[in-house]
TORROLUM-812224 format. One record per atom (N, C-alpha, C, O): x, y, z. Coordinates in pm, whole numbers, plus 50000, padded with zeros to 5 digits. Atoms other than C-alpha are relative to their C-alpha. Layout:
TORROLUM-812224
XYZ...
This chain:
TORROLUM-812224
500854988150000500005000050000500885012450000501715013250091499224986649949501585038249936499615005650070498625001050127500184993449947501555064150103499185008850005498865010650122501134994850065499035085549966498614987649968497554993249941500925008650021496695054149915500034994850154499014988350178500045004049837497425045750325499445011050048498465008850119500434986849910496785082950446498585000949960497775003450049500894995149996493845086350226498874991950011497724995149979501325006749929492025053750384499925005450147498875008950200499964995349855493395064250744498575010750016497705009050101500254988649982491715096750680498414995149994497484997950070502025004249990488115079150562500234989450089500134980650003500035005249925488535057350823499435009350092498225009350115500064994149907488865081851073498855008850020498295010650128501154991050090486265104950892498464988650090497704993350175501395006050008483285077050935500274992850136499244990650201500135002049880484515064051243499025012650086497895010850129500844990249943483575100451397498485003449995497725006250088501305001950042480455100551185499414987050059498214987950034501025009649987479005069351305499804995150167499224985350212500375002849877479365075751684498215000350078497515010450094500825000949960476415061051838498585015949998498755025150078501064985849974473305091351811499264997950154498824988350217500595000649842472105103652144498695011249943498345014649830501054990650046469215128052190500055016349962500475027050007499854982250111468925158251960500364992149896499604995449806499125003650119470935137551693498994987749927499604980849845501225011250037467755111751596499785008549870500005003049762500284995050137466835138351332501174999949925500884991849838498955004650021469995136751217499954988949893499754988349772500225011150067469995106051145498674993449905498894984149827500445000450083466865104850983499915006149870499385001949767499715000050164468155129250729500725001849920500885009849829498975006250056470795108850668499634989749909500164986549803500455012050030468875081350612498945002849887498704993749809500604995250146466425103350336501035002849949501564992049925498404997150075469745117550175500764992549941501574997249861499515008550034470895085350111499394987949923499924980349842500505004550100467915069550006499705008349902498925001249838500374989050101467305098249754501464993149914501234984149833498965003250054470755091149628500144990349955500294991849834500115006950004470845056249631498554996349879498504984849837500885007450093467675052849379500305012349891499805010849779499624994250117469145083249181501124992349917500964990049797499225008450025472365062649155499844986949896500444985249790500945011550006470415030749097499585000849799500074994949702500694991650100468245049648809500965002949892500625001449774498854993250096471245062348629500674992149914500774993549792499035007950059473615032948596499874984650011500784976849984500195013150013471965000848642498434998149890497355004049896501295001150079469514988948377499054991550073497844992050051501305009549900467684964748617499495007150073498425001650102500214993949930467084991348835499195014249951498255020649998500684986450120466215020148581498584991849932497534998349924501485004450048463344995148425499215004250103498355013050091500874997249886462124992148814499435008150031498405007150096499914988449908462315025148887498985009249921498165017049970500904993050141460635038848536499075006850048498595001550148501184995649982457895063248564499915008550158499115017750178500494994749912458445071048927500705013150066501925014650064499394986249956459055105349083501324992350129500864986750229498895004449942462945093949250499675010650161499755006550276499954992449883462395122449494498855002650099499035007850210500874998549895459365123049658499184980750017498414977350107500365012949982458555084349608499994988650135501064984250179499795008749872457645060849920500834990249999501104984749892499335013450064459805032949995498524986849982498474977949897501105010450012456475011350043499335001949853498614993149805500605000550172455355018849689501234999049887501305005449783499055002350100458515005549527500454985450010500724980350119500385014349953458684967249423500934993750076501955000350098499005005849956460544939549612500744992549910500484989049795499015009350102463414920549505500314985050062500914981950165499895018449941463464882349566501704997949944502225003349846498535007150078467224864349523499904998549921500375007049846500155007050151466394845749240499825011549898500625012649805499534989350092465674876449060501005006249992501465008849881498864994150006468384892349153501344993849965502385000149950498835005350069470754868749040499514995249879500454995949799500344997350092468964862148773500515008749858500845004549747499534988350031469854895948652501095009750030501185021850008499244993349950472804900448807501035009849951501485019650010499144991050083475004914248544499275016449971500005025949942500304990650047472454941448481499935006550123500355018050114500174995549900471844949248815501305012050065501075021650139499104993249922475344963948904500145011749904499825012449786499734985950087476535001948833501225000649896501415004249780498555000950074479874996448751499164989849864498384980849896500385007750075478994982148377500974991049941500614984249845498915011450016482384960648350499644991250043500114981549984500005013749855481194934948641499374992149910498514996649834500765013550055480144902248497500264987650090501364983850131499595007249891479184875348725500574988249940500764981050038499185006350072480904851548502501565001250081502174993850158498704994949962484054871348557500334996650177501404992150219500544997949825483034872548967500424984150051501134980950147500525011549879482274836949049501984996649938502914995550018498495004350028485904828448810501295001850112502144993650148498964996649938487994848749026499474995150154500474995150226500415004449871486054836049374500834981250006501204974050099499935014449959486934801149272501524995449981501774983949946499054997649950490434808449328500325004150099500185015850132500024996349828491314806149678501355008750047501775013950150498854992749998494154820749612499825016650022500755024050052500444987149995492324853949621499265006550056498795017550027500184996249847491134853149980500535016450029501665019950062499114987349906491704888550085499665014549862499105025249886499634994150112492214904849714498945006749932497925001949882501694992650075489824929649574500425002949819501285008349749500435004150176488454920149208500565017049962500425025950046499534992350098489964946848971500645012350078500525023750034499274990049923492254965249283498725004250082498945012750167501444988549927488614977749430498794995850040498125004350098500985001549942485744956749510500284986150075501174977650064499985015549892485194928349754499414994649953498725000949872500795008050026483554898649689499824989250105500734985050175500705008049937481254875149861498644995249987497805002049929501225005450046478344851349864499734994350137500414991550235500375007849875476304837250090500014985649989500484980049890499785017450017475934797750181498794994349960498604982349943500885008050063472864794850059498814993950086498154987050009500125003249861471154785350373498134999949968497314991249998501194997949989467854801850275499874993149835498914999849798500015000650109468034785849886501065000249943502104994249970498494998150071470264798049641500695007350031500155018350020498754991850008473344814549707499855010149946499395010049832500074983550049473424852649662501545001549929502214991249920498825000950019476724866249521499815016050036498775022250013499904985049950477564901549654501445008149982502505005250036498884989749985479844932049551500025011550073498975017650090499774987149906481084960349763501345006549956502204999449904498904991650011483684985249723500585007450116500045011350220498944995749865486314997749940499525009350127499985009050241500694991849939483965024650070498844994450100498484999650206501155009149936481214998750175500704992150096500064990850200499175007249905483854978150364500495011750113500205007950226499834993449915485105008150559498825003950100499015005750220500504995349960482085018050634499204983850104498444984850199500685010449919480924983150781500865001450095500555004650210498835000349891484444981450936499465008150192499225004350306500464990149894483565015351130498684999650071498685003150189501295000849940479745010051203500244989250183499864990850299500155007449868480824979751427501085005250100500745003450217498984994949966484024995551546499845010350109500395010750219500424985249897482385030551690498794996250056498515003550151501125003249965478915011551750499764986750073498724984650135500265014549912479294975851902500994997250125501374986150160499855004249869480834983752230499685013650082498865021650038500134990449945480865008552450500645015450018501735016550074499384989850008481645042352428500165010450116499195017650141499014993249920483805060652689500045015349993500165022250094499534982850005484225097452568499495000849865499654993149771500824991850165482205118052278501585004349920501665002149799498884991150088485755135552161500854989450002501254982550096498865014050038488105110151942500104986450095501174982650142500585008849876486295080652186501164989049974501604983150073498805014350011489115052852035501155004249985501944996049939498804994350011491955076052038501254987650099502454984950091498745006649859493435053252352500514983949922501544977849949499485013350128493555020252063501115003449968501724995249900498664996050117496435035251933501244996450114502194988650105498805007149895498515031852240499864983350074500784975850104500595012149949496285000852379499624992349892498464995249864500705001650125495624983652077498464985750036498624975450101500865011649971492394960652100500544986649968501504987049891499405013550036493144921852072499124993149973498844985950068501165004750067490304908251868500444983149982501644981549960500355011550065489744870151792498884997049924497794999549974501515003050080487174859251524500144986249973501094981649910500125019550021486244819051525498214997449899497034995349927500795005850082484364812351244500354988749893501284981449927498945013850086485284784950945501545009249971501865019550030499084999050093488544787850716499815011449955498625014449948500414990650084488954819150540499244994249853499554982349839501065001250116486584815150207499125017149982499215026650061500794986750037484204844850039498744997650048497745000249981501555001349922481334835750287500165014850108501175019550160500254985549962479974869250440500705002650182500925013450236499294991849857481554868750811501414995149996502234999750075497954997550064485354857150651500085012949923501215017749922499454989850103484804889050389500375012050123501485017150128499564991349928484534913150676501535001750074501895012250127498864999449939488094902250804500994994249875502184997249885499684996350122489094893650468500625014049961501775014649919500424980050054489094930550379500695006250107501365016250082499634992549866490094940850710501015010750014502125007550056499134990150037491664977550649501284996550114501484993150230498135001549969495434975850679500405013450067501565015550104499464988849943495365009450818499214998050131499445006550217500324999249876493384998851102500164988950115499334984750195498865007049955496564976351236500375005550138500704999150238499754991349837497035008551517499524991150065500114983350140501164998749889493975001751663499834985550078499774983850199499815014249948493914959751656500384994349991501084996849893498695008550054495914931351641498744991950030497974993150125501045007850053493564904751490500704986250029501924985350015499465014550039493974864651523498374993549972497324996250030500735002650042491954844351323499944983650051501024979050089499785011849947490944806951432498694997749930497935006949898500815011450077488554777251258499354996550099500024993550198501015013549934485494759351433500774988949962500764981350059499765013450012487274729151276501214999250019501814989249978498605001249891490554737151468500044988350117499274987550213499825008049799491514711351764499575008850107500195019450122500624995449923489654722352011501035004350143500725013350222499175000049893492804717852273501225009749888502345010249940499144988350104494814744251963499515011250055500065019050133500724984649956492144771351999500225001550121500835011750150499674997449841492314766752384501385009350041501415020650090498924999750012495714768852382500885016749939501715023949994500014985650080495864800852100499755010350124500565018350171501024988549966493264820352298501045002350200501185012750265499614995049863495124815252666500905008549951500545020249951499424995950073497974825052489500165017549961501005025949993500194987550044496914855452338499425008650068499475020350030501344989749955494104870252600499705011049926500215021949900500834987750082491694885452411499545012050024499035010250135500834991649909490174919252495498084995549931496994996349987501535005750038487094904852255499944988349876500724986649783500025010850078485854875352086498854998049905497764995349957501065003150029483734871151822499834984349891500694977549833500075019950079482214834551641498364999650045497615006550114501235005150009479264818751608499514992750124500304986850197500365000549866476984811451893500634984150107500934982750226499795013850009477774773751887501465002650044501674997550154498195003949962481864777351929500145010250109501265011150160500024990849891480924805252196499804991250107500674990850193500005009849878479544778252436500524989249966500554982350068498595011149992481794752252350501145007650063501845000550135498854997849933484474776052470499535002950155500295001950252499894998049823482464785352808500324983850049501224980850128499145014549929482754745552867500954997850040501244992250146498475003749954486344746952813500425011450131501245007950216499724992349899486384780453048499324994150154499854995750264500405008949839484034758753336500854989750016500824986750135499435007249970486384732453306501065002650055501604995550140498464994049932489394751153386500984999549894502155003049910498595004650083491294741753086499975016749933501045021949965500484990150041490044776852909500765014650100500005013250195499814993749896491634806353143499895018749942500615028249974499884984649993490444840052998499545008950105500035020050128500144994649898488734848353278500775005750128500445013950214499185000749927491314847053462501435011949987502095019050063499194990550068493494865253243499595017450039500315025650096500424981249989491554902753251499935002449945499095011349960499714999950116492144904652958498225011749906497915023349877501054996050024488614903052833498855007749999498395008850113500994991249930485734926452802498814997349891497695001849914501435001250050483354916052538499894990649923500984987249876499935010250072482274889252348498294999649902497135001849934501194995650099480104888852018499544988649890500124987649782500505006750076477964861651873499415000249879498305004849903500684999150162476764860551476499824988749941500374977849960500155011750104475424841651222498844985350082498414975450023500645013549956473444817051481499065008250113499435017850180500284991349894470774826551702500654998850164501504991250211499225008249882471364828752049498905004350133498465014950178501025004449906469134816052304500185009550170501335011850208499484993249880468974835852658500584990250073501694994750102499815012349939469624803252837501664998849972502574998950054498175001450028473154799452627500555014550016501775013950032499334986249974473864841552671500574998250120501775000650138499754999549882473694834853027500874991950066501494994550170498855008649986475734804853018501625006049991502375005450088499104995050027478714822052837499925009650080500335003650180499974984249906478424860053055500634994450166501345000550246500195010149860478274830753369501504997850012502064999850120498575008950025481844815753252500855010649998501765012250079498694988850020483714845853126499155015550090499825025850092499854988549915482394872853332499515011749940499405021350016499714990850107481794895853017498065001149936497114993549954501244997850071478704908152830499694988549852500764987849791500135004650133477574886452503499115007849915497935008049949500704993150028476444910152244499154988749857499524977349831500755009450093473924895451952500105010049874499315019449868500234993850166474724909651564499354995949929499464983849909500695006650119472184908051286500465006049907500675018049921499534992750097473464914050956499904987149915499454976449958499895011050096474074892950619501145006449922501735016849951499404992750072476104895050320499745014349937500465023749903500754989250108473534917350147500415017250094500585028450046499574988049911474404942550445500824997350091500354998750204499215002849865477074933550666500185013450119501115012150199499624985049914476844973250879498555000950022498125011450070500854996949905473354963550957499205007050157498405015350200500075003549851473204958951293500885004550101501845007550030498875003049929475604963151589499224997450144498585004850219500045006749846475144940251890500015012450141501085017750171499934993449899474004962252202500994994550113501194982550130498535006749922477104961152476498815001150100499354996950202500465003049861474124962452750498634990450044498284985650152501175011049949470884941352685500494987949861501554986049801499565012550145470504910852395499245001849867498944993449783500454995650131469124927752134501265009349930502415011249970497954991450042471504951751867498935009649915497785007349877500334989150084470924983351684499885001749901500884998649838500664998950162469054991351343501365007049941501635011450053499264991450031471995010651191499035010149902499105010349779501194993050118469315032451022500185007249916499385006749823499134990450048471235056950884500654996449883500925004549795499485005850100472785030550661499394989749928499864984149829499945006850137470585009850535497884998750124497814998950247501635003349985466025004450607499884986849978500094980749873500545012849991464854972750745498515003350045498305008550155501335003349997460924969150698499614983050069499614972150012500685013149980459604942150904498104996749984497055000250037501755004350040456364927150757499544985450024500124975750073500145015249982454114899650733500144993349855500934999849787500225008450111453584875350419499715004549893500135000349785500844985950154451534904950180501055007550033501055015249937498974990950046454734925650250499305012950068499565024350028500224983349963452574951650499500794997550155501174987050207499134991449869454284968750823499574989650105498504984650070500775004749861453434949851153500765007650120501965010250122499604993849918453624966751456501414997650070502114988250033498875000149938456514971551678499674987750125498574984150165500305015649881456844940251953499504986749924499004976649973501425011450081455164918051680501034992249934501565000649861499105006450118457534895851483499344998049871498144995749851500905000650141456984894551122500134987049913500404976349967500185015050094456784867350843501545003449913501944992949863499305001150070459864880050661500605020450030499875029950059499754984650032462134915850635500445003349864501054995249794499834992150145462464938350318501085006450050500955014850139498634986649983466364954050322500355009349919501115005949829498974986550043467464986150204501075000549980501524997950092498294999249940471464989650150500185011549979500245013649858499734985550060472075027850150501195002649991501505014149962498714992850057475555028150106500784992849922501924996649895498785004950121476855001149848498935004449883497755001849865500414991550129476165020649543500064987249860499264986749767499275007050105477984992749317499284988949961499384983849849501155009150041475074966549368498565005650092498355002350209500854994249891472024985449501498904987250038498244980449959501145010349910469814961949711498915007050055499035011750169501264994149954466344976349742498864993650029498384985049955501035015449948463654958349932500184988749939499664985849832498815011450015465584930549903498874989650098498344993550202501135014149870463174896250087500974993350054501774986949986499585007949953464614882250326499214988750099498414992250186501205003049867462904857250537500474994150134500494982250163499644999749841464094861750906498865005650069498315015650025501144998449860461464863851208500715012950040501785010950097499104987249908462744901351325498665006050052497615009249997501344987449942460674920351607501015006650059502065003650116499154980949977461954955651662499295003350125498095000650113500094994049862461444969652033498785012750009498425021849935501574987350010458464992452100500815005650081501335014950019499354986949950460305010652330501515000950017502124990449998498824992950064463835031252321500954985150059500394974350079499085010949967467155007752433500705010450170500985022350183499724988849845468195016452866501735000949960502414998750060498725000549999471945019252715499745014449904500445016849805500074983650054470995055152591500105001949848499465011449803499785006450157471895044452211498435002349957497584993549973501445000050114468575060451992499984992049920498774991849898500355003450145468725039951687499304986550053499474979650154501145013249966466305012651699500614989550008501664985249961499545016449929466184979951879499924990249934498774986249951500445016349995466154947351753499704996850063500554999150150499865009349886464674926252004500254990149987500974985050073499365016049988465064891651877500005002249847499405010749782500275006550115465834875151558499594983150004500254973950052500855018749960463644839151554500624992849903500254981149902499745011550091465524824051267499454999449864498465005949830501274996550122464174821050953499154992349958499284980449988501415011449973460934805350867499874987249948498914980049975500005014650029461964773950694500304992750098499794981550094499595002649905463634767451017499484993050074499834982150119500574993949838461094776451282499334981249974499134975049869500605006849908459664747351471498455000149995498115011750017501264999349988455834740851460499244985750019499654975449966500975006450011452814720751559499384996649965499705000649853501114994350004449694714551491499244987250100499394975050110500534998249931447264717251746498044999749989497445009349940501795001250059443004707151712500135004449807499355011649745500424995150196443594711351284500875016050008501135021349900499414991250012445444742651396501744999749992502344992250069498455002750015449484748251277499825015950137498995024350171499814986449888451304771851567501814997049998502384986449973498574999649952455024780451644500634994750123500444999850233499635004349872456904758451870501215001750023502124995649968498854993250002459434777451995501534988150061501254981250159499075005049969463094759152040500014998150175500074987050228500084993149862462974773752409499584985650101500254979650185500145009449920460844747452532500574981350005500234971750073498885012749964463594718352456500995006450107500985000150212499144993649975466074739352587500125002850140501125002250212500524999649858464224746352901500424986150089501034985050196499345013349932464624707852956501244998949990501744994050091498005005650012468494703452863500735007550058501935006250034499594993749899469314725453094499954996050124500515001950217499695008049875468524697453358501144993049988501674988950092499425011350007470974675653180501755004750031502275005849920498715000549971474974682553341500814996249903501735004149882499265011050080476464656053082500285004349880501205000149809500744999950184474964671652744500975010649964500975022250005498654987150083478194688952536499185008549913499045020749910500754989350132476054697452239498534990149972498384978350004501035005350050472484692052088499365002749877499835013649844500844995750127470464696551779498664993750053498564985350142501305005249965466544692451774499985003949769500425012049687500315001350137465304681451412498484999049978498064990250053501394999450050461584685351282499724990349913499744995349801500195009850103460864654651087498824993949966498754982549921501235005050013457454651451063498965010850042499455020550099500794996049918453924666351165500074998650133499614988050174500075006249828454374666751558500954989250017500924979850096498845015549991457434643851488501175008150034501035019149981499134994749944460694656551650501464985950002501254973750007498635002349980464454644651668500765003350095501595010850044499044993349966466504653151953501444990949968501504978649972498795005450001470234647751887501045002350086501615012950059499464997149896472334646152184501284995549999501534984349952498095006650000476574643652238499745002150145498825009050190499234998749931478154638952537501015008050037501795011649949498684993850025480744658852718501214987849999500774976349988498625008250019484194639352704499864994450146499655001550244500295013249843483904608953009499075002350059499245000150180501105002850018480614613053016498824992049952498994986849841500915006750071477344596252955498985005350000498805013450091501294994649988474074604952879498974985649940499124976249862501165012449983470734583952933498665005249842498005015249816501444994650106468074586652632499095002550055498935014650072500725002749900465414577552843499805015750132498795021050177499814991549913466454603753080499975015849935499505025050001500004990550110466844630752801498155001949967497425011749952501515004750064463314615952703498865008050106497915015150071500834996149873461714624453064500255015950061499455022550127499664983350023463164659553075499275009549918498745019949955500634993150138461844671652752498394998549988497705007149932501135000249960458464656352849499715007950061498845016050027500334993349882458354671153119500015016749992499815023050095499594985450040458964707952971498705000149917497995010249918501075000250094456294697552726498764998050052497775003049999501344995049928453624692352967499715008050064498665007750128500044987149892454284724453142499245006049890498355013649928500484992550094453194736052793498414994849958497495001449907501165003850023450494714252765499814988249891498874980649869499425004850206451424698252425500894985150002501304979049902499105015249959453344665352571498924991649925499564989349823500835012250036450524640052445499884997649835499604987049779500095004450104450704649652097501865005149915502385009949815498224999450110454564650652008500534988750016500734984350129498695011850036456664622051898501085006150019501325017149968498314994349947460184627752044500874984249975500744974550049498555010749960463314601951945500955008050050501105020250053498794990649933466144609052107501694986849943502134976449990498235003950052469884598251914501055004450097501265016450115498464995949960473134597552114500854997649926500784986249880499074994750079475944607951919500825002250013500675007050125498754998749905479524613051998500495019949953501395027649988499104984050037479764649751826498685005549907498224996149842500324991450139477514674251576500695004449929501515012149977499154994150077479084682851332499785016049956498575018149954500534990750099478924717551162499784995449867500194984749823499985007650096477824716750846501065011649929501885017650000499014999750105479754731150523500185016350030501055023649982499344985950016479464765450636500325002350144499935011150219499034999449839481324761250956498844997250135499164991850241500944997449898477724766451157499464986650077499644976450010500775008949908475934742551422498475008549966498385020649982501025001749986472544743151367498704996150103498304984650117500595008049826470144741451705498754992349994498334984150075501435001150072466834737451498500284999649881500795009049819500575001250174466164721851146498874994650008498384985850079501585007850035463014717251012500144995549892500455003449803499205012450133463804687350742498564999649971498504994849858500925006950036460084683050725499035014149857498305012349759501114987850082458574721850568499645008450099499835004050212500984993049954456694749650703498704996949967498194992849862501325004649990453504745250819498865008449849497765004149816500674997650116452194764650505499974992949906498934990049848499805007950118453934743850250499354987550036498964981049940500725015149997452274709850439498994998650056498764988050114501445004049991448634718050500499254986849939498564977949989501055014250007447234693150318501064985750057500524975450098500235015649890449524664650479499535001450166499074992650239500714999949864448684681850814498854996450004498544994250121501844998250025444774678150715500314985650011499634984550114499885013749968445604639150741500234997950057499884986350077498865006049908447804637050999499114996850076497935000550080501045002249851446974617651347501235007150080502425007850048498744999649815448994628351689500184987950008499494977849994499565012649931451114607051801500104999250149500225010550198499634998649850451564599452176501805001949990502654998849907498395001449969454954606252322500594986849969499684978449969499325013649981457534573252280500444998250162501014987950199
């Protein structure tokens, strides 16, 4: 990197760091007209230099236009059309996926200047996503000045420079999956501030241990799953950050995370666990609140609509059937009500960590996922919670999965910790027993598998809930047949 190409990221670094300190009160308007300013821009942009976006857009007044009266965009269309979709009119996803499927080019931005990444596919097909150097800084900084706590309004991370933070991120292998691009990318000018180590879920588990005493972290972030696998190793004693001082925050993504396991990890290390929502399509969504378990809308940068199924508003506290995303600051592939389908309910009232920008309160997963019944001819949501409630009697149990394999048909999959045993039977009478608190014990089928390990699957993640069988929409008519089963 020269010198003139180092000073003049330092400088937008430093620039959008300042800009994106948390808004307090007075600064809410502000931010809302940041957040018109940018969508105005963003569909002038749009309008100008993408032809997929200029058909969409046809006919409508750019400047006074609602976002609710402008259409959505499903994946499939959008990759579909992906070549037309972007501004830059060189990009061809031809060209894109070629240079991705060289691993050799981990890190390396396509033509000196944009990032690349895709998602795993999780919800369908695989997205493929570009950003430019400007969109990466600006994610960089969102979580940087917004996902911990802030100390002092004037130059608040000035003291990084002498203290530098000591970050760990445990997610898979590097690859162009959306939480490797963010450290992928990871500005070289903002080396002052942290000294980064990177570590694998499919590391030796007695390596990472080992790394992390090693290094004491001041924060850790990974997926919720390799978060309580490490409080285990920290209750066992083998684990010693606690011990260290080291630590002060620790930040789960990509998996939900249950209060039951927050409280586990906060229990072990001493430390807050914050919860990020974001994707590829926006990685500067969100930033994990440092004081309750919800995380902040970044609103300013990008409009999340949570709706139901017809695509209208539902109130605040309400979870919806799916969210519509906004991206207001990658110009290079604009993402405009974008479908996603994640369960998000947004907070009816403000956040007690003084932070205005809106709450997340939970994310439920997304709806192929979710868990369900049915109840007298009626389908209903059966939340994870009440397994969870039971396996929290069980001492023994390292890891679990619960699988949906039927109408009212269930899977639990249970490991062991290491010289341990666990009873099926006993697993069996637990989980009952959670299920008649609910009422609902007489008509669920429960097996229960012991197992010596879960695996992740291909995109590094543990999975706590699959539903292998459908959503209860897609299998009305075999529900309309079904009988209950009694418990086994």
């Amino acid at each position: 990197m020269g010198v003139l190409t180092a000073a003049s990221e330092l400088l937008e670094l430093s620039t959008t760091l300042h800009k994106l300190i948390p808004p307090r009160t007075g600064d809410v308007d502000r931010t809302l007209e940041l957040r018109e300013q940018r969508f105005r821009r963003l569909l002038r942009y749009a309008y100008a230099n993408s032809p997929f976006h200029r058909r969409r857009l046809q006919g409508r007044d750019l400047e006074t236009c609602r976002i609710e009266d402008l259409p959505t965009l499903s994946k499939p269309e959008m990759m579909a059309n992906l070549d037309d979709v972007f501004t830059d009119r060189s990009l061809r996803r031809a060209d894109l996926e070629a240079f991705m499927a060289d691993h050799a080019n981990f890190g390396v931005y396509f033509k000196g200047k944009y990032a690349l990444c895709h998602t795993s596919g999780s919800q369908g097909q695989p997205a493929l996503v570009v950003q430019d150097k400007h969109a990466i800084i600006t994610s960089f900084a969102a979580q940087f000045a917004r996902g911990n706590k802030i100390k002092r309004r004037f130059l608040p991370h000035i003291g990084r420079l002498v203290n530098p933070a000591r970050m760990v991120i445990i997610t898979q292998r590097p690859g162009f999956y959306p939480s490797s691009t963010f450290f992928n990318y990871f500005p070289r000018v903002a080396t002052p501030y942290i000294k980064l180590q990177r570590m694998s879920v499919f590391d030796p588990i007695e390596e990472i241990v080992q790394r992390l005493n090693d290094f004491q972290p001041t924060f850790i972030t990974g997926y919720t799953s390799s978060l309580e696998y490490l409080a285990r190793e920290q209750e066992a004693g083998r684990l010693k950050l606690r011990e260290g001082g080291k630590l002060e925050q620790m930040n789960s993504m990509s998996e939900p995370l249950p209060s039951a396991v927050a409280e586990r990890i906060e229990t072990a290390f001493g430390v807050h666990v914050t919860n990020s929502y974001s994707m590829a399509e926006c990685m500067a969504l969100s930033c994990g609140c440092p004081v309750c378990r919800g995380s902040h809308l970044n609103s300013d940068l990008a409009i999340l609509e949570v709706v139901d199924a017809d695509n209208r508003p539902v109130p605040k506290g309400t979870p919806g059937s799916k969210v519509l995303l906004t991206n207001l600051y990658n110009l290079v592939q604009p993402i405009i009500r974008y479908e996603i389908d994640d369960i998000v309910t947004m907070s009816e009232s403000p956040c007690s960590c003084g932070n205005l920008l809106p709450l997340i309160e939970s994310v439920g997963g997304r709806a192929k996922d979710q868990l369900w019944i049915e109840v007298n001819g009626q389908s209903r949501d059966l939340p994870i919670y009440v397994f969870l409630a039971a396996l929290d009697n069980e001492t023994n149990l390292a890891e679990h999965q619960i699988l949906q394999t039927g109408v009212n048909t269930f899977v639990l999959r249970a490991a062991a910790q290491a010289g341990k045993e666990l009873s099926a039977e006993r697993l069996r009478a637990y989980v009952h027993q959670s299920l008649a608190s609910e009422g609902i014990a007489d008509i669920i089928k429960l097996d229960v598998e012991l197992v010596d390990r879960i695996l992740p699957d291909k995109s590094g993640k543990v999975s706590r809930a699959k539903n292998l069988y459908g959503q209860a929409s897609d299998a009305d008519q075999s529900v309309a047949g079904a009988s209950s089963c009694a418990i086994a």
